[in-house]
GUKOLSE-459694 format. One record per atom (N, C-alpha, C, O): residue in three letters; x, y, z. Coordinates in steps of 0.1 Angstrom, whole numbers, padded with zeros to 4 digits, always signed. Each point is the difference from the previous one (the first is absolute). Layout:
N
ALAXYZ ...
END
This chain:
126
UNK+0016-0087+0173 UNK-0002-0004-0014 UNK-0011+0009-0006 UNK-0010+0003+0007 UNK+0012+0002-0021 UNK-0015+0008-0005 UNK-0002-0010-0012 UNK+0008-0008-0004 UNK-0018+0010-0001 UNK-0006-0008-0011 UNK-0009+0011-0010 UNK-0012+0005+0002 UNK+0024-0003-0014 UNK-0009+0011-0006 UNK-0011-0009-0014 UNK+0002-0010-0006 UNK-0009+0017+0006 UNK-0012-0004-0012 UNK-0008+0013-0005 UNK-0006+0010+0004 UNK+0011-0018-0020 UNK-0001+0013-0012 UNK-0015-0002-0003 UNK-0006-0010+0002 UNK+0000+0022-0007 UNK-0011+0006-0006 UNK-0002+0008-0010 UNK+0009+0008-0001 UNK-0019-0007-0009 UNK-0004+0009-0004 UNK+0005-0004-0019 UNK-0006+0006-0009 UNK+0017-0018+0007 UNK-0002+0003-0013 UNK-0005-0005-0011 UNK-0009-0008+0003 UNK+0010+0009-0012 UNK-0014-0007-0010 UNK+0010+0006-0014 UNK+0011+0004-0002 UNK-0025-0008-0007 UNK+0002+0007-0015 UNK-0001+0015+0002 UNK-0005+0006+0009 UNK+0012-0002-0022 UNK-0001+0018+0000 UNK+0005-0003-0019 UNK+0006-0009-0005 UNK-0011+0020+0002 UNK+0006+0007-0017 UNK+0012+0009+0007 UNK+0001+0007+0010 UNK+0005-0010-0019 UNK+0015+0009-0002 UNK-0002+0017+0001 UNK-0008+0005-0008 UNK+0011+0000+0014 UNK-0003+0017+0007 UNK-0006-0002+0010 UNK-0002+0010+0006 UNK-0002-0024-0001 UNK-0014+0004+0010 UNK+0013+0002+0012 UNK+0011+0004-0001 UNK-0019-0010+0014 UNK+0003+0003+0016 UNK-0005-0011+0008 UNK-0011-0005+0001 UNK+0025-0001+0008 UNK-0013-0010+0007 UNK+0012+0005+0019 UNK+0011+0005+0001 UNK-0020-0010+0007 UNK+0005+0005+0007 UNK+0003-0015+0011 UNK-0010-0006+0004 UNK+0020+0002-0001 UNK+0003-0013+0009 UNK+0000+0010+0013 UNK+0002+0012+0000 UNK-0006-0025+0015 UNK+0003+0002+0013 UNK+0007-0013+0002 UNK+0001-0010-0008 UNK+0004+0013+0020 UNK+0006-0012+0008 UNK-0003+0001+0012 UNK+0002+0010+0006 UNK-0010-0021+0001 UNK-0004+0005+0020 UNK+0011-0012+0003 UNK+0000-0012-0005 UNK+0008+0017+0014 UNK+0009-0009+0006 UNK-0007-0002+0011 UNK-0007+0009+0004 UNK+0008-0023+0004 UNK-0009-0001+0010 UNK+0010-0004+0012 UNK+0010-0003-0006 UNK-0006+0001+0019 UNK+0013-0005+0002 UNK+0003+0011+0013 UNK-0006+0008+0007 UNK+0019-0012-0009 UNK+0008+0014+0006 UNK+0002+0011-0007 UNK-0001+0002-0012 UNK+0005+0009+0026 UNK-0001+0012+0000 UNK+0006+0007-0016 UNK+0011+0000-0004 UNK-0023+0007-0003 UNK+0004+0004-0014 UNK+0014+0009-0003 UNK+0007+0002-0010 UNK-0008+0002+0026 UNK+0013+0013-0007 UNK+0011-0005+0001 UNK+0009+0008-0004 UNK-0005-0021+0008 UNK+0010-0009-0001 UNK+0005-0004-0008 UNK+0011-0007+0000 UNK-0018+0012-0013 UNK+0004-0007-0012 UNK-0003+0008-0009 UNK-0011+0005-0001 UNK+0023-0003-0009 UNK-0001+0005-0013 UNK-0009-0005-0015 UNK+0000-0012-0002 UNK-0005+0018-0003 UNK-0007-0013-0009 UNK+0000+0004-0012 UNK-0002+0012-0003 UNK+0003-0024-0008 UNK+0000+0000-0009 UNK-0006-0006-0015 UNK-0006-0011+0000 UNK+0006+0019-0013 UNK-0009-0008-0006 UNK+0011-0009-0010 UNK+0012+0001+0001 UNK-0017-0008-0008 UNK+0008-0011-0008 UNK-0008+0001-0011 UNK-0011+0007+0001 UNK+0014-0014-0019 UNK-0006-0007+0000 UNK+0005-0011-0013 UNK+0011+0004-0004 UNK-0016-0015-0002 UNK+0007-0009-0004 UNK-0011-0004-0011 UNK-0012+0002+0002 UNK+0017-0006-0013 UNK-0006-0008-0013 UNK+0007-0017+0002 UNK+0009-0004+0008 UNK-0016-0004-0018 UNK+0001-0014+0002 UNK+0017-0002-0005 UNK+0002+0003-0012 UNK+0005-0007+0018 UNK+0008-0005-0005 UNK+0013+0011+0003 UNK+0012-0005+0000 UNK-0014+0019+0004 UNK+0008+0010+0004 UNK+0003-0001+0010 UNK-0007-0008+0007 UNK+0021+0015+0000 UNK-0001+0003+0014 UNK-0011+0013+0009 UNK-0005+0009-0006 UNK+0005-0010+0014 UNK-0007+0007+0006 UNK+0005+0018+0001 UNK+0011+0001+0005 UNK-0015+0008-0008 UNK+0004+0009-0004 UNK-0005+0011+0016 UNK-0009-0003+0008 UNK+0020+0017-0007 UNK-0005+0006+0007 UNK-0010+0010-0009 UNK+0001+0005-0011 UNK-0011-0003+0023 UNK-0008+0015-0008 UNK+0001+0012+0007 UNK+0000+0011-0005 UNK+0002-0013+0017 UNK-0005+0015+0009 UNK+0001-0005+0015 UNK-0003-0012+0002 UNK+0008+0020+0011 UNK+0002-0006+0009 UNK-0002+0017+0010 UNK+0001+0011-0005 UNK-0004-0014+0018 UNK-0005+0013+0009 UNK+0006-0007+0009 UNK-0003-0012+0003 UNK+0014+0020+0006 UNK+0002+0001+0018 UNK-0010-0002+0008 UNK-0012+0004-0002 UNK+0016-0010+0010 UNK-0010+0005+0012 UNK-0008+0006+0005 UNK-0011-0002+0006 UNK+0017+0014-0010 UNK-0009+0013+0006 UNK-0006+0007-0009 UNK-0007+0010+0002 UNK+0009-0016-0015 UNK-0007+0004-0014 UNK+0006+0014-0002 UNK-0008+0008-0005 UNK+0021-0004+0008 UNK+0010+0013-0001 UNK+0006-0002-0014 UNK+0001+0010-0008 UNK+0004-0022+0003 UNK+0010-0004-0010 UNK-0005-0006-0010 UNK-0008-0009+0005 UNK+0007+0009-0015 UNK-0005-0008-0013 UNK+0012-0004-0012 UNK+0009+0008-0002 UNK-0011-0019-0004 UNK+0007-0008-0010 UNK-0014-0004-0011 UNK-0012-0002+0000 UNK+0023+0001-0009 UNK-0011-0004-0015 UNK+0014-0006-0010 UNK+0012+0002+0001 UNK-0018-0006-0007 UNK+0011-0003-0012 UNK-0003+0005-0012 UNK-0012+0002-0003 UNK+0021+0000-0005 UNK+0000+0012-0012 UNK-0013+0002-0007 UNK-0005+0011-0003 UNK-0004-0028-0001 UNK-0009+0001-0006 UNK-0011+0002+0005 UNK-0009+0000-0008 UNK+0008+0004+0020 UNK-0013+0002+0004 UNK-0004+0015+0007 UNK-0011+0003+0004 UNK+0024+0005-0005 UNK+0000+0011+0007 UNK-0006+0009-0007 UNK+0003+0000-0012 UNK-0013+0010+0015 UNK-0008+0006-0003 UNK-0012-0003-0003 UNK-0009+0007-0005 UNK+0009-0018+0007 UNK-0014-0007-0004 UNK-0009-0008+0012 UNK-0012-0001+0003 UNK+0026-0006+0003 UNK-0008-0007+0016 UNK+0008+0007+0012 UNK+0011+0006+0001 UNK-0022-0010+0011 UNK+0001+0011+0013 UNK-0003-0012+0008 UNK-0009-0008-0002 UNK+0019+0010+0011 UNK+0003-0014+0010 UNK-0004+0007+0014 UNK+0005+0011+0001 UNK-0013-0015+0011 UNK-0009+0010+0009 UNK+0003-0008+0013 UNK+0005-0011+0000 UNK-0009+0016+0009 UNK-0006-0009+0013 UNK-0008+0003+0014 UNK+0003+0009+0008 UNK-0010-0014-0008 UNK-0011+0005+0009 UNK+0002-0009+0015 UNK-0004-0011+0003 UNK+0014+0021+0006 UNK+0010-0018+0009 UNK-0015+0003+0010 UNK+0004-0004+0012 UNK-0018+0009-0010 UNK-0003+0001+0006 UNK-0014-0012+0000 UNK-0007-0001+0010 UNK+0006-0006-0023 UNK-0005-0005-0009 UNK+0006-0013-0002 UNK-0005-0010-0004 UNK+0016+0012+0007 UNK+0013-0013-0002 UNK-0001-0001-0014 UNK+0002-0011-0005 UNK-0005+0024-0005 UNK+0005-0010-0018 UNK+0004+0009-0008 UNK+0000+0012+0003 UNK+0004-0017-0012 UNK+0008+0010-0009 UNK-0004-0005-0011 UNK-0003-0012-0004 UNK+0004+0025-0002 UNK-0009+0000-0021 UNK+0015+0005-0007 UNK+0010+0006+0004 UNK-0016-0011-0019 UNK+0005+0003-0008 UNK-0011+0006-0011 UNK-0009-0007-0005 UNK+0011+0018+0002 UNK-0010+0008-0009 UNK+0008-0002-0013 UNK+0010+0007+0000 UNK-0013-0016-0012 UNK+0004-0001-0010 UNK-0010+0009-0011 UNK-0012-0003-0002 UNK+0018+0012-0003 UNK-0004+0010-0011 UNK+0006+0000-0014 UNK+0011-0003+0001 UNK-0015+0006-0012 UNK+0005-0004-0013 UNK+0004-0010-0005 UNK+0009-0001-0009 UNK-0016-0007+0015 UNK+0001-0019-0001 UNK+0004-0001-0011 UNK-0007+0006-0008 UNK+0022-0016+0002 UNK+0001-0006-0014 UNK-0001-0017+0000 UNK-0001-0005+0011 UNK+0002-0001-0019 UNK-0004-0008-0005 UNK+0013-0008+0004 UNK+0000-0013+0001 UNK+0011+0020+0000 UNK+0015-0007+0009 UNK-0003-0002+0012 UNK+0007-0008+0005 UNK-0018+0015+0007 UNK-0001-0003+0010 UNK-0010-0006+0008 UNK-0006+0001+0010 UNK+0007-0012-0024 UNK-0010-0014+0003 UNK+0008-0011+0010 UNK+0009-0006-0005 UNK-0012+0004+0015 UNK+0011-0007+0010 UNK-0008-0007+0014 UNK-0010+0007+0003 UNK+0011-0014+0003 UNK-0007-0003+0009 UNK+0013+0009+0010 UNK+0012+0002-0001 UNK-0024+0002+0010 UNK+0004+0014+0015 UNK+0002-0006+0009 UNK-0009-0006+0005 UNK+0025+0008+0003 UNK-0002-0004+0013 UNK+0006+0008+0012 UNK+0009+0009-0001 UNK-0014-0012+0011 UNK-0002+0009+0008 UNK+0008-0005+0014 UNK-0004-0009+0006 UNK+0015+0018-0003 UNK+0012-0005+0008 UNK+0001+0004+0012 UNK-0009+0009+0002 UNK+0017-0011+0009 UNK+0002+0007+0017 UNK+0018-0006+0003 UNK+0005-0011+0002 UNK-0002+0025-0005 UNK+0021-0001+0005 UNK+0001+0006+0012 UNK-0001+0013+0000 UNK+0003-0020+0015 UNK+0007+0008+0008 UNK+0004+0012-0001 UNK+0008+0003-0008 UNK-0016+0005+0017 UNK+0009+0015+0002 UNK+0013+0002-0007 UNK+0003+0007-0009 UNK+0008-0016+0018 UNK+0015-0001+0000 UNK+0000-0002-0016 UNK+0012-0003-0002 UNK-0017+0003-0007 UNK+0003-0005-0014 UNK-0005+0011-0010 UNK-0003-0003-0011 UNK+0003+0016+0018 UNK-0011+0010-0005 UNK+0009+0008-0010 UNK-0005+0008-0008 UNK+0019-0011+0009 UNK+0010+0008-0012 UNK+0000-0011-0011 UNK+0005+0004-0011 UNK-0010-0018+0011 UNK-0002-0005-0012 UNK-0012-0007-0001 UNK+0000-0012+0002 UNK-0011+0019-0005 UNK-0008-0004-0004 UNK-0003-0004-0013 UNK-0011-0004-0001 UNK+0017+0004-0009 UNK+0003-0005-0013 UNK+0001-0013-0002 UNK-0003-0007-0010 UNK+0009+0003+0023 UNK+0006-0017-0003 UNK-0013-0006+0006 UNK-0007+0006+0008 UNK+0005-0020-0016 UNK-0015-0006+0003 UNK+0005-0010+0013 UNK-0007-0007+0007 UNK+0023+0011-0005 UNK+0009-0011+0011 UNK-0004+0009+0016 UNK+0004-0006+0010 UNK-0008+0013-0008 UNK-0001+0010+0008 UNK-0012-0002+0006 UNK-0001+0001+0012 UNK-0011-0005-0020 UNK-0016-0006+0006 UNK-0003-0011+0009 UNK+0000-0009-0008 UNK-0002+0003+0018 UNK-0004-0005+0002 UNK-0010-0010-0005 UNK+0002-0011-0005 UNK-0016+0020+0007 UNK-0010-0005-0001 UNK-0009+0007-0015 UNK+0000+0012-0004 UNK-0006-0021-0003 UNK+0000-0002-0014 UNK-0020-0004+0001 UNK-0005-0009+0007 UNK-0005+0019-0018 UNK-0011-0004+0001 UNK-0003-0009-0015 UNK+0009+0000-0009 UNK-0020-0008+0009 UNK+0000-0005-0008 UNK-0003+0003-0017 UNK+0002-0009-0008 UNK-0006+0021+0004 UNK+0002+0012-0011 UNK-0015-0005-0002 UNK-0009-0008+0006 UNK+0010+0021-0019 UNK-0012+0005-0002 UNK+0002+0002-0014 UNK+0009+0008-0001 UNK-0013-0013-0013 UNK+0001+0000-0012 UNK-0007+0021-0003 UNK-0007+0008+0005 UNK+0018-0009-0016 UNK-0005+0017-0007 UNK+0000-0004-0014 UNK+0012-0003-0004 UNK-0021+0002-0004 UNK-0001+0002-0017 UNK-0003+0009-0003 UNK-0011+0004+0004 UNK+0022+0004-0012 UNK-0003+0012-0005 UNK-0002-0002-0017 UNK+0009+0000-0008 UNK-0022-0002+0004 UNK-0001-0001-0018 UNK+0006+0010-0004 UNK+0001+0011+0005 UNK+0004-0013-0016 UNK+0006+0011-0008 UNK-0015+0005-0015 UNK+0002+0009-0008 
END
C-alpha cells in the first residue's frame, strides 16, 4: 500500500507559480506510476498530468501543457507538479495519485489509481 500526501498549495495571482509535492510513504515508489488530478465542487475529477515509473514518460492534458511539469524524485519517494502561468481556470483542489506499474499505458484514467491523497487547494486570483 502507499499513501500519497499533497503539499505546497495555497493562493497565487494569475501569472504567478506554485509548486505542489506528493511524498508517498508505503511501498516501493517505482512500483507505481503517479498521477496528478484535479476537481472543483460539484465537477468530476479531472486528469492533469501523470509520470511512469521511471519518470521516462509524461502526459498532461491540452490545458496545461506548456505551462505545468510533472517530475519525480523516486529517491525521495515524491513527485511535483511545477505549475507556471497560473489562470484563474486552474482554481481546483490537487490530488495526488499512485497506478500500478502494469497500468502505465493509461495513466489518464483516474480507474487505473489505486491509492488517492487527500488534495491540496490552489487559488489562483485573477
Amino acid at each position: 500500500q502507499v499513501q500519497p500526501v499533497e503539499s505546497g498549495g495555497g493562493l497565487v495571482q494569475a501569472g504567478g507559480s506554485l509548486r505542489l509535492s506528493c511524498a508517498a510513504s508505503g511501498r516501493t515508489f517505482t512500483n507505481y506510476g503517479m498521477g496528478w488530478f484535479r476537481q472543483a465542487p460539484g465537477k468530476e475529477r479531472e486528469f492533469v498530468a501523470a509520470i511512469n515509473w521511471s519518470g521516462s514518460s509524461t502526459e498532461y492534458t491540452d490545458s496545461v501543457k506548456g505551462r505545468f511539469t510533472i517530475s519525480r524524485e523516486n529517491a525521495k519517494s515524491t513527485v511535483y507538479l511545477q505549475m507556471n502561468s497560473l489562470k484563474h481556470e486552474d482554481t481546483d483542489v490537487y490530488f495526488c495519485a499512485a497506478a500500478p506499474r502494469h497500468y502505465s499505458d493509461n495513466l489518464r484514467n483516474n480507474r487505473s489509481y489505486n491509492y488517492w491523497g487527500q488534495g491540496t487547494h490552489v487559488t489562483v486570483s485573477s
